[in-house]
The first five atom37 places (N, CA, C, CB, O) and aatype in JSON, in Angstrom:
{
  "aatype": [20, 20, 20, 20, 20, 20, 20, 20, 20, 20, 20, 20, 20, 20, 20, 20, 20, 20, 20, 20, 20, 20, 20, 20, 20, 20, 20, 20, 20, 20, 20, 20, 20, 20, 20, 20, 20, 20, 20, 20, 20, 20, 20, 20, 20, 20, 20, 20, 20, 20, 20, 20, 20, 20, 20, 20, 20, 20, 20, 20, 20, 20, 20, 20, 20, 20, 20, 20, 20, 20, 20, 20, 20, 20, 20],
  "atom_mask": [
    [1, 1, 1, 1, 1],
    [1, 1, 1, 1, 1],
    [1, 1, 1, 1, 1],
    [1, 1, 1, 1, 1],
    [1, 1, 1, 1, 1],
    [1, 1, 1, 1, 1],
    [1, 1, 1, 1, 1],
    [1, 1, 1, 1, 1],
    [1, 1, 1, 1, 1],
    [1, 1, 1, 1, 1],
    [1, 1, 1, 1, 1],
    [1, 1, 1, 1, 1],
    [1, 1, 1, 1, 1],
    [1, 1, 1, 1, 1],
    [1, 1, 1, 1, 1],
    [1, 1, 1, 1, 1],
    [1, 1, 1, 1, 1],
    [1, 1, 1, 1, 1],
    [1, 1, 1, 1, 1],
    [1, 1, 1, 1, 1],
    [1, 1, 1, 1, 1],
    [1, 1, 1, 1, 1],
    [1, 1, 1, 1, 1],
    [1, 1, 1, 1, 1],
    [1, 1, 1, 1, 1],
    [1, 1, 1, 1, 1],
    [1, 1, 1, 1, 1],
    [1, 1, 1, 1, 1],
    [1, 1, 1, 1, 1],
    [1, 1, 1, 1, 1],
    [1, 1, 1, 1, 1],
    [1, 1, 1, 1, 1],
    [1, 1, 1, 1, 1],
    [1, 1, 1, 1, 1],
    [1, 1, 1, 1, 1],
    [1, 1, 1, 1, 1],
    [1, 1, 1, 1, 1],
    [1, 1, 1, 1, 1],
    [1, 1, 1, 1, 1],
    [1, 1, 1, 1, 1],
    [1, 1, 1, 1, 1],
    [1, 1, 1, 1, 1],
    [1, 1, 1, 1, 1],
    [1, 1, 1, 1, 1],
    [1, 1, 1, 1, 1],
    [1, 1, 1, 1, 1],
    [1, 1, 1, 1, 1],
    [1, 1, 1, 1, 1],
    [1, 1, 1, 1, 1],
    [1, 1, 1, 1, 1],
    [1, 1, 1, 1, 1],
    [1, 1, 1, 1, 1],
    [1, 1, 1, 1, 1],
    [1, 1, 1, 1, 1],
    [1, 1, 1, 1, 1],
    [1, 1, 1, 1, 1],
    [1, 1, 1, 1, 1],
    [1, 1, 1, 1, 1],
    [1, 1, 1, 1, 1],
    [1, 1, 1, 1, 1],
    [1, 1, 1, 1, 1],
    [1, 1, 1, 1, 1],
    [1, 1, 1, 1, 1],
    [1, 1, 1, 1, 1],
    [1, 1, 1, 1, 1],
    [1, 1, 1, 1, 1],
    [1, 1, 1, 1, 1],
    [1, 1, 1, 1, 1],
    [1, 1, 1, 1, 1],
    [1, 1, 1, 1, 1],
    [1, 1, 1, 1, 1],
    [1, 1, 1, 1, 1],
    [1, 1, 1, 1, 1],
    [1, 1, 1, 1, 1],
    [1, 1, 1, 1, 1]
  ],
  "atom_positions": [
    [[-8.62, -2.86, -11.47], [-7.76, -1.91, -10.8], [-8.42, -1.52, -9.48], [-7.49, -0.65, -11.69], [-9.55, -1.07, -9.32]],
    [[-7.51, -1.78, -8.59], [-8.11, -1.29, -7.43], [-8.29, 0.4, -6.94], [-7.35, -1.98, -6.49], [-7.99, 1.38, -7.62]],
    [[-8.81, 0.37, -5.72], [-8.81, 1.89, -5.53], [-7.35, 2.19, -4.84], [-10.18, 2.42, -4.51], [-6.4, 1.4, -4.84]],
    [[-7.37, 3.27, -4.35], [-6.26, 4.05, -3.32], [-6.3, 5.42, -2.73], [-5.05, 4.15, -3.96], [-6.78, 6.24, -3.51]],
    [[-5.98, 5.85, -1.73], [-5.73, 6.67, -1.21], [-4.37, 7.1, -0.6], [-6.48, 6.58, -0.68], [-3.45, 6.31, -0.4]],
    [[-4.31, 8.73, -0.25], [-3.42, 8.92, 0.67], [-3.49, 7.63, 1.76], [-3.68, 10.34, 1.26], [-4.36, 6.78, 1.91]],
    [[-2.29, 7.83, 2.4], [-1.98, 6.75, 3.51], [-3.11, 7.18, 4.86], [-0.07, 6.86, 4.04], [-2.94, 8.32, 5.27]],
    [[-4.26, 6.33, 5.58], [-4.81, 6.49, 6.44], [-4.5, 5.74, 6.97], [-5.7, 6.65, 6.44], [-4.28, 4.79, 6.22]],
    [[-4.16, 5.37, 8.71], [-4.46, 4.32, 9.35], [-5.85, 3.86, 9.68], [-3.84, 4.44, 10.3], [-6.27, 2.71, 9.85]],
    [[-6.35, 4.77, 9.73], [-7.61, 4.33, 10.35], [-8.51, 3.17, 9.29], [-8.52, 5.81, 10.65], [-9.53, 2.6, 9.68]],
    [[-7.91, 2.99, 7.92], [-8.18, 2.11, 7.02], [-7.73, 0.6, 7.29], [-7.65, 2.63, 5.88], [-8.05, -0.43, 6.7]],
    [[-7.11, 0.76, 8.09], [-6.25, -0.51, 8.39], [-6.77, -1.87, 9.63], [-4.79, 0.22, 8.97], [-7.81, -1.68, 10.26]],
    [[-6.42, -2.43, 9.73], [-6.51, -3.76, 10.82], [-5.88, -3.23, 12.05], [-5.6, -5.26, 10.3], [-4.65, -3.18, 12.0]],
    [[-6.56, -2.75, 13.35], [-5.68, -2.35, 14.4], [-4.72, -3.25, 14.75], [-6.33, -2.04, 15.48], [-5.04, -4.43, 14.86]],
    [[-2.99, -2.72, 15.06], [-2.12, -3.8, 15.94], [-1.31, -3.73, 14.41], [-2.99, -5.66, 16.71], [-0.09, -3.8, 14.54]],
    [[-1.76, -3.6, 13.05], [-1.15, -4.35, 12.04], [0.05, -3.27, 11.48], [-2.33, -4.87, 10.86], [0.09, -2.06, 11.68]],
    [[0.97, -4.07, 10.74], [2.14, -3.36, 10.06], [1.91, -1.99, 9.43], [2.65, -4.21, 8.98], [2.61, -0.98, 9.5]],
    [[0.48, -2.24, 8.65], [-0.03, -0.93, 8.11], [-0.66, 0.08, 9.13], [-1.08, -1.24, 7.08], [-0.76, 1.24, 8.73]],
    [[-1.12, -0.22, 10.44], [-1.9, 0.36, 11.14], [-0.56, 1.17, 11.82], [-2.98, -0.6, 12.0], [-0.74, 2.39, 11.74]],
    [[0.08, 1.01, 12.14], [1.21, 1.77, 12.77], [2.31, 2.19, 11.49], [1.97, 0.74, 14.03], [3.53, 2.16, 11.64]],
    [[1.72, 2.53, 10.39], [2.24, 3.47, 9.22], [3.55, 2.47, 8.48], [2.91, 5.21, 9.98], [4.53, 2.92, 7.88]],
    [[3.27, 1.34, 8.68], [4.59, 0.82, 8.31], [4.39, 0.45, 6.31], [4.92, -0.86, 9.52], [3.55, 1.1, 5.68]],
    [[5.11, -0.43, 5.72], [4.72, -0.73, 4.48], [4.44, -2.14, 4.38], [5.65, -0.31, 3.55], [5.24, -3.05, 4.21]],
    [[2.59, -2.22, 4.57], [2.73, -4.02, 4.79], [2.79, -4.22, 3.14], [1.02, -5.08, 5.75], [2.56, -5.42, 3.03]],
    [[2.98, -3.7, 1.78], [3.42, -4.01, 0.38], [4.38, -5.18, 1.0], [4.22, -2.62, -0.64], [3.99, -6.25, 1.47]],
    [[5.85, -4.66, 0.9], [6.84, -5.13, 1.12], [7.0, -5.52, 2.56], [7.67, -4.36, 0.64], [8.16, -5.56, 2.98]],
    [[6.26, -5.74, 3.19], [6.57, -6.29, 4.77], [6.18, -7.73, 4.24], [5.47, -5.57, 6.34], [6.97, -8.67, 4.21]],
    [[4.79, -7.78, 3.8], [4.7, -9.16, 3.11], [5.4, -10.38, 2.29], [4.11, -8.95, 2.53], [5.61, -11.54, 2.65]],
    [[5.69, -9.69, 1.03], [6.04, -10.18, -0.02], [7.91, -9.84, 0.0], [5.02, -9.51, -1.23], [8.41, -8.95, -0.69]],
    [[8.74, -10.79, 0.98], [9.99, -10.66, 1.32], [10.87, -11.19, 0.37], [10.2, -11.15, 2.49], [12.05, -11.45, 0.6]],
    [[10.15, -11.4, -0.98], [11.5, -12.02, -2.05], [11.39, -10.85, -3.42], [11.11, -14.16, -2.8], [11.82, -11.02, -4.56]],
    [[10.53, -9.44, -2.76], [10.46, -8.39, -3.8], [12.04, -7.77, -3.36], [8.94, -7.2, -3.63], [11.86, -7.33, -2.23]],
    [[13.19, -7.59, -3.66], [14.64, -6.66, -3.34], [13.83, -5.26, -3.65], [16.34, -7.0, -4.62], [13.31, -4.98, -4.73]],
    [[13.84, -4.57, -2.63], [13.73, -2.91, -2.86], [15.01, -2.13, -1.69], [11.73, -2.29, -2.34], [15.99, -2.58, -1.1]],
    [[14.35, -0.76, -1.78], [14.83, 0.04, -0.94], [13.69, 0.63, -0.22], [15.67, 0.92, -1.55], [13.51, 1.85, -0.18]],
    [[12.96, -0.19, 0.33], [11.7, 0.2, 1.09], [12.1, 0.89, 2.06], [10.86, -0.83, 1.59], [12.94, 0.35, 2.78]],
    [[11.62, 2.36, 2.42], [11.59, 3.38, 2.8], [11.27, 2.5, 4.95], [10.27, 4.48, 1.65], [11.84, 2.61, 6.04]],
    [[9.89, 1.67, 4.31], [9.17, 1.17, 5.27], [8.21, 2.32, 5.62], [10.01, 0.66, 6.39], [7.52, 2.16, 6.62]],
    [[8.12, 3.11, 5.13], [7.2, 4.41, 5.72], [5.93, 4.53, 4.77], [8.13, 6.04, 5.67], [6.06, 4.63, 3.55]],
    [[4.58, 4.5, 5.46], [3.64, 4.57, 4.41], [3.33, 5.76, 3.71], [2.57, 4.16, 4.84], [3.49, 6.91, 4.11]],
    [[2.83, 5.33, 2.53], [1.89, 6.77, 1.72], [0.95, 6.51, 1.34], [2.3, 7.49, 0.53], [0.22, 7.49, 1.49]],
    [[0.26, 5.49, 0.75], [-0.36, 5.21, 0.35], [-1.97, 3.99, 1.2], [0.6, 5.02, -0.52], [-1.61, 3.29, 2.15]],
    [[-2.76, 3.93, 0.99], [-3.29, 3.04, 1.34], [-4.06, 2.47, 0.2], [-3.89, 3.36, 2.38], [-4.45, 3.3, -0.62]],
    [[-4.43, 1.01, -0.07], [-4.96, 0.33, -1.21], [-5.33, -0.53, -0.91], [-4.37, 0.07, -2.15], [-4.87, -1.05, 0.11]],
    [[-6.57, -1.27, -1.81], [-7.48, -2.06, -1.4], [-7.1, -3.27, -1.85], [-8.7, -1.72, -1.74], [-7.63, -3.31, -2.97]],
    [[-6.14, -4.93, -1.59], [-5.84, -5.64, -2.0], [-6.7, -6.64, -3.08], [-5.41, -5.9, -1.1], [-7.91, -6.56, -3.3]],
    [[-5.61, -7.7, -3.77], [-6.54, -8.37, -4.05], [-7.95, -9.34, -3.52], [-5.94, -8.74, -4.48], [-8.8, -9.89, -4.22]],
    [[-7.82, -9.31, -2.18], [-8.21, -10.24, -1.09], [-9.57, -9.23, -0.62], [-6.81, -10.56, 0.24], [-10.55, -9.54, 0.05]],
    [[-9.32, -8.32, -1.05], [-10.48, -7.38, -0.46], [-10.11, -6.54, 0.88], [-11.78, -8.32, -0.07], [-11.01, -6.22, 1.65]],
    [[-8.5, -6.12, 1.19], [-8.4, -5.95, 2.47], [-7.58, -5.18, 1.82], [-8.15, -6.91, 3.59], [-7.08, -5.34, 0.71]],
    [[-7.43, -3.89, 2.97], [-6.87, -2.65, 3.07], [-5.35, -3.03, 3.37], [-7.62, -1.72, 4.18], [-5.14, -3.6, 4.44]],
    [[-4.17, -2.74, 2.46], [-2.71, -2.84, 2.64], [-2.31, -1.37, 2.0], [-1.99, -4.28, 1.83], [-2.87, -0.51, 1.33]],
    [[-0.78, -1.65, 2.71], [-0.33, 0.01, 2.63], [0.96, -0.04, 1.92], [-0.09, 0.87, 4.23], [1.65, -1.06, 1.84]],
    [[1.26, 1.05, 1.43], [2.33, 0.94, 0.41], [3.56, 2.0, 0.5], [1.65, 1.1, -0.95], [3.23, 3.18, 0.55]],
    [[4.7, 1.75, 0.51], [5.94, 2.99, 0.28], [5.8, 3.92, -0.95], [7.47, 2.3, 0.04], [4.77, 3.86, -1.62]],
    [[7.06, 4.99, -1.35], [6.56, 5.18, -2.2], [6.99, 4.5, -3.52], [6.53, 6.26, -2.12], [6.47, 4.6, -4.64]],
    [[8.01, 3.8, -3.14], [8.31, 2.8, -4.27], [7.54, 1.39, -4.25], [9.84, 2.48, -4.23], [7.64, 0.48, -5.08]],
    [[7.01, 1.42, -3.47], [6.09, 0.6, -3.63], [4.54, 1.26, -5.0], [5.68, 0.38, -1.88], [4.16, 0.89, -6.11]],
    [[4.18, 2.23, -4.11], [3.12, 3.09, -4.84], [3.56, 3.42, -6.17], [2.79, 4.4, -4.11], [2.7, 3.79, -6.97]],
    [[4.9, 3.34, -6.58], [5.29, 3.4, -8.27], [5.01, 2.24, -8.51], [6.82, 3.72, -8.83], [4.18, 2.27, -9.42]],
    [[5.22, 1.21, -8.22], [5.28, -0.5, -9.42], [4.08, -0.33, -8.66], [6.61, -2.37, -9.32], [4.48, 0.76, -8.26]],
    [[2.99, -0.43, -8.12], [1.34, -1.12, -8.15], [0.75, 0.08, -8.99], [0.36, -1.38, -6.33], [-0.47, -0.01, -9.12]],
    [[1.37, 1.31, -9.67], [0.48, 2.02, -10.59], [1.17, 2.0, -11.54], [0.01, 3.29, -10.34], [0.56, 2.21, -12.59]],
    [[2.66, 1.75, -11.67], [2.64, 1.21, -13.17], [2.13, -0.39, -13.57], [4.19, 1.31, -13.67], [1.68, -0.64, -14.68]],
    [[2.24, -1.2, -12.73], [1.41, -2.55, -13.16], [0.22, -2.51, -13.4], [1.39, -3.51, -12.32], [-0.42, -3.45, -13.86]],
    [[-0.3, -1.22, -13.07], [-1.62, -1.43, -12.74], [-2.96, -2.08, -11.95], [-1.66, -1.54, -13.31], [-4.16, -1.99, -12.21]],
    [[-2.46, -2.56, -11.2], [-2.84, -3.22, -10.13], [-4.01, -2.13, -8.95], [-1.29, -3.72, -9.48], [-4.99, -2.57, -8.34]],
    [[-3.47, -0.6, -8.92], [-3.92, 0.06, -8.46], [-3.98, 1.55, -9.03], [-3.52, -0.2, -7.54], [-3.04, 1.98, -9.7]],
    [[-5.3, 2.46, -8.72], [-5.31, 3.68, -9.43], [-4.72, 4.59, -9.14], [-6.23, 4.13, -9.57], [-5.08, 4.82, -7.99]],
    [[-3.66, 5.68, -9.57], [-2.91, 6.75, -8.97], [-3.66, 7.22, -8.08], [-2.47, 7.76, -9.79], [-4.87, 6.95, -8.03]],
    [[-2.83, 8.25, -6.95], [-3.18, 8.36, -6.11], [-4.55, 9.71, -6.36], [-1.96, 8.42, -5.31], [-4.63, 9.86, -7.58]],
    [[-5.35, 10.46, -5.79], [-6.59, 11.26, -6.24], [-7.5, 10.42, -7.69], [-5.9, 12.99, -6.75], [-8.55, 10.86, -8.16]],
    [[-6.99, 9.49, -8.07], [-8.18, 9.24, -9.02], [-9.31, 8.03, -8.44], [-7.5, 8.74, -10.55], [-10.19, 7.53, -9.14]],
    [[-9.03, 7.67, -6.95], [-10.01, 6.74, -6.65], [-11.38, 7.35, -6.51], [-9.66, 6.04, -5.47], [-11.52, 8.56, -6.64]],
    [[-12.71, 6.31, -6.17], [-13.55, 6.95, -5.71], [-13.68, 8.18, -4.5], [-14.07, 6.08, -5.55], [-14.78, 8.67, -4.23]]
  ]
}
């Protein structure tokens, strides 16, 4: 399980989808159907080892899959 936080940019890749608050979750992965907000809340540490950012329906399915820890329980 990865970590997470509130949404920071400053966690992010300057120039990138997440760095200008967007939702690179679903900016990426374009065959997930949501109602992506596109607005971040979240920030999380991928599988790849790199900082991606999440909506808040995004931030529901990566903590119910478990994939990532609710939000205040990271390090």
């Amino acid at each position: 399980m990865n970590a997470s936080y509130p949404f920071d940019p400053a966690l992010h890749e300057p120039g990138s989808v997440a760095a200008r608050g967007g939702c690179s979750h679903h900016a990426e992965d374009s065959t997930e159907q949501t109602e992506c907000s596109g607005e971040a809340v979240v920030s999380f540490e991928g599988e790849d080892g790199t900082w991606r950012s999440g909506c808040s329906l995004a931030l529901e399915a990566l903590v119910e899959h478990g994939d990532i820890e609710p939000l205040g329980q990271g390090a």
